[in-house]
C-alpha positions, 0 to 999 in steps of 0.5 A: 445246435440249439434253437427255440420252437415257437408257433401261434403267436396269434398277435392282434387275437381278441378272445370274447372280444377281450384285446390280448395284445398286453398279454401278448406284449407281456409273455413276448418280453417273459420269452426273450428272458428265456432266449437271454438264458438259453442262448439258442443259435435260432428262433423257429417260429411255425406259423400264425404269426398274426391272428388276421391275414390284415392285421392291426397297426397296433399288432403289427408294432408288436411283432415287429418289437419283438422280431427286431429284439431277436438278432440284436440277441444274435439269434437267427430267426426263421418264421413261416406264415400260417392260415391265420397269416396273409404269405404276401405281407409276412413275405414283404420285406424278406430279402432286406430282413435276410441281411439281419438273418430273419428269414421269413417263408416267401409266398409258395412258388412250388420251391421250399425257402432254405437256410443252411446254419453250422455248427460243431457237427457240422450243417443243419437245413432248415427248410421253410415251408408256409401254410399250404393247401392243394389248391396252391401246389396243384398249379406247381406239379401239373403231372401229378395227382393232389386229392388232399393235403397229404398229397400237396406237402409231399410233392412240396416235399419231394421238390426241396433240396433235401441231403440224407447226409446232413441234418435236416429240420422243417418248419411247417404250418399243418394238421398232423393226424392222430394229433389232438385241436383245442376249441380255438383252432379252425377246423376243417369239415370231416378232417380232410387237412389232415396230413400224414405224419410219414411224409415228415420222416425225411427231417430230423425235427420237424417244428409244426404249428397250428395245434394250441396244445404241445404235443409230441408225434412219431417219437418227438422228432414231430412236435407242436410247440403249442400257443405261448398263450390260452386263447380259449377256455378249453386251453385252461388247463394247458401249461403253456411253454417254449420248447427247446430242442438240440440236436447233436449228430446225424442220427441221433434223436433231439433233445426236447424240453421245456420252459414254462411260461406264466401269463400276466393274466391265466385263463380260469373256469369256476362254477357254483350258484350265484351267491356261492361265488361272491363269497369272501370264503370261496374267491379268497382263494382265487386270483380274481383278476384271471380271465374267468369263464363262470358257470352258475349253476342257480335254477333261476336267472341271476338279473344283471349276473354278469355286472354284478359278477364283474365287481368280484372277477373284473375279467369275466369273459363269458358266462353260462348256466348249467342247471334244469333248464339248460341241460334237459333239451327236449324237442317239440313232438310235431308228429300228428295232432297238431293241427288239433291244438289251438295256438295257446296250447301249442305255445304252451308246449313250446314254452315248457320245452325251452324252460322246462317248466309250464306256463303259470295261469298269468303267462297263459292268460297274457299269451292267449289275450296276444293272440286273440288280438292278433287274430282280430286284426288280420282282415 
């Protein structure tokens, strides 16, 4: 059997509020090609199909193109919601939308949603599992201990009709440990919805979202697919693609490859002083209608840096320096004497601090003038 493992939609996402809705419309057509080629018997979809739990009218018309174009294809599909997702709208409509075999994660009532496909091998299982955390499975398993996530998906776990007989493969929406965030994934203080790997050893393929990044665990039979777009800087150098995946008889290990997608705009971080970027011989070489994030690294501000940045890179995103300033962070030492310094003086450290840099004799005469008249006024 051969399905396509997608995740991270992230439909409706706004990067340096940078709409990427025409981007998302673009790479969703470019996958659809791929399904045209491949020909799967299923598209596994692992959560965060939406960037918001309420998403925009003009986000949810996007999805809904693209879930209609897929068994107009003859492909089923089988989506779970993911902590970006509200579970009660993506659930909304899911008994009408099982008649065209989309099948979408219910809201977790202590059962796993199951799908039972054929093929030559005979069945495959799929099982739906949607964003959970411990708080939702506590009320479902009242008898037993749930201190953490990896305690909430194995009793959720634990409860699915799951046959060792038959191929099995899960569709879930988590952390696994030891893999690795990208900057624009939501991150739990100290990792505690880390989930353990070994409670997935039961599943044949166990199709996860969450992670921007693909990667592989416990051999490739856990695998996150990755976002079909960089949805931060930190993603730049990712190679973003669909991941395939057969699976042939019991026992045997998937067969996983990948198709690599090309966005309609990449994600690109260039660096140098001011003038070296808005020379023809240095964004010749470029393509300058990337979504760029510049660094500058000139001692002093560039005025009006990003609009005069933006007539070269027309989807600059964010802008930063890197020079003296910006990389010596000192702190102020308030241990004892302070009470000796007058109010310029203390300023004057403090202004040297953040710019690295004393004051000149014109800053230090307007600062102790302010004051001065300041200390006039109070009664």
């Amino acid at each position: 059997m051969k399905f396509i493992h997608l995740s991270d939609l992230h439909i409706g996402k706004r990067v340096h509020e940078q709409s990427m809705l025409e981007d998302q419309k673009y790479i969703l057509d470019q996958i659809l090609g791929i399904i045209d080629r491949e020909q799967p018997d299923a598209v596994l979809i692992a959560g965060d199909l939406y960037d918001r739990t309420v998403p925009g009218a003009d986000a949810v018309a996007v999805l809904d193109s693209f879930l209609c174009a897929l068994p107009e294809r003859g492909t089923v599909v089988l989506a779970v919601s993911g902590n970006h997702d509200s579970p009660e709208r993506i659930a909304f409509g899911a008994r009408l939308m099982d008649r065209s075999r989309v099948y979408l994660s219910p809201v977790y009532d202590g059962t796993l949603k199951k799908v039972t496909l054929t093929d030559s091998f005979g069945k495959v299982s799929f099982f739906l599992m949607p964003f959970l955390k411990p708080a939702f499975v506590r009320r479902f398993f009242p008898e037993e201990e749930i201190a953490d996530y990896t305690d909430a998906v194995r009793a959720a776990l634990s409860a699915a009709d799951i046959s060792p007989e038959e191929r099995n493969v899960l569709i879930a929406h988590q952390f696994v440990t030891g893999a690795e965030r990208s900057e624009s994934e939501e991150v739990s203080v100290g990792g505690l919805d880390n989930v353990d790997a070994s409670v997935f050893r039961a599943f044949d393929y166990t199709a996860l979202g969450h992670l921007h990044g693909p990667q592989d665990l416990e051999g490739g039979r856990i695998r996150y697919c990755g976002t079909p777009l960089k949805y931060s800087f930190s993603e730049a150098g990712h190679v973003k693609s669909v991941t395939v995946v057969e699976l042939h008889e019991k026992g045997a290990a998937p067969v996983v490859r990948t198709v690599p997608l090309t966005p309609l705009r990449d994600m690109q971080e260039i660096r140098g002083t001011y003038n070296e970027l808005m020379s023809r011989d240095f964004y010749s070489g470029l393509d300058t209608g990337n979504y760029m994030h510049v660094t500058l690294t000139d001692e002093d501000d560039v005025p009006a840096a990003a609009a005069r940045l933006s007539v070269v890179y027309p989807n600059l995103l964010k802008l930063d320096y890197d020079n003296r300033r910006t990389r010596e962070v000192q702190e102020v030492d308030n241990a004892g004497g302070a009470e000796e310094k007058t109010p310029a003086g203390l300023f004057a450290e403090f202004f040297e601090t953040m710019n690295n840099a004393p004051m000149d004799e014109e800053q230090l005469r307007i600062v102790s003038g302010m004051i001065e008249r300041i200390w006039e006024e109070e009664p």
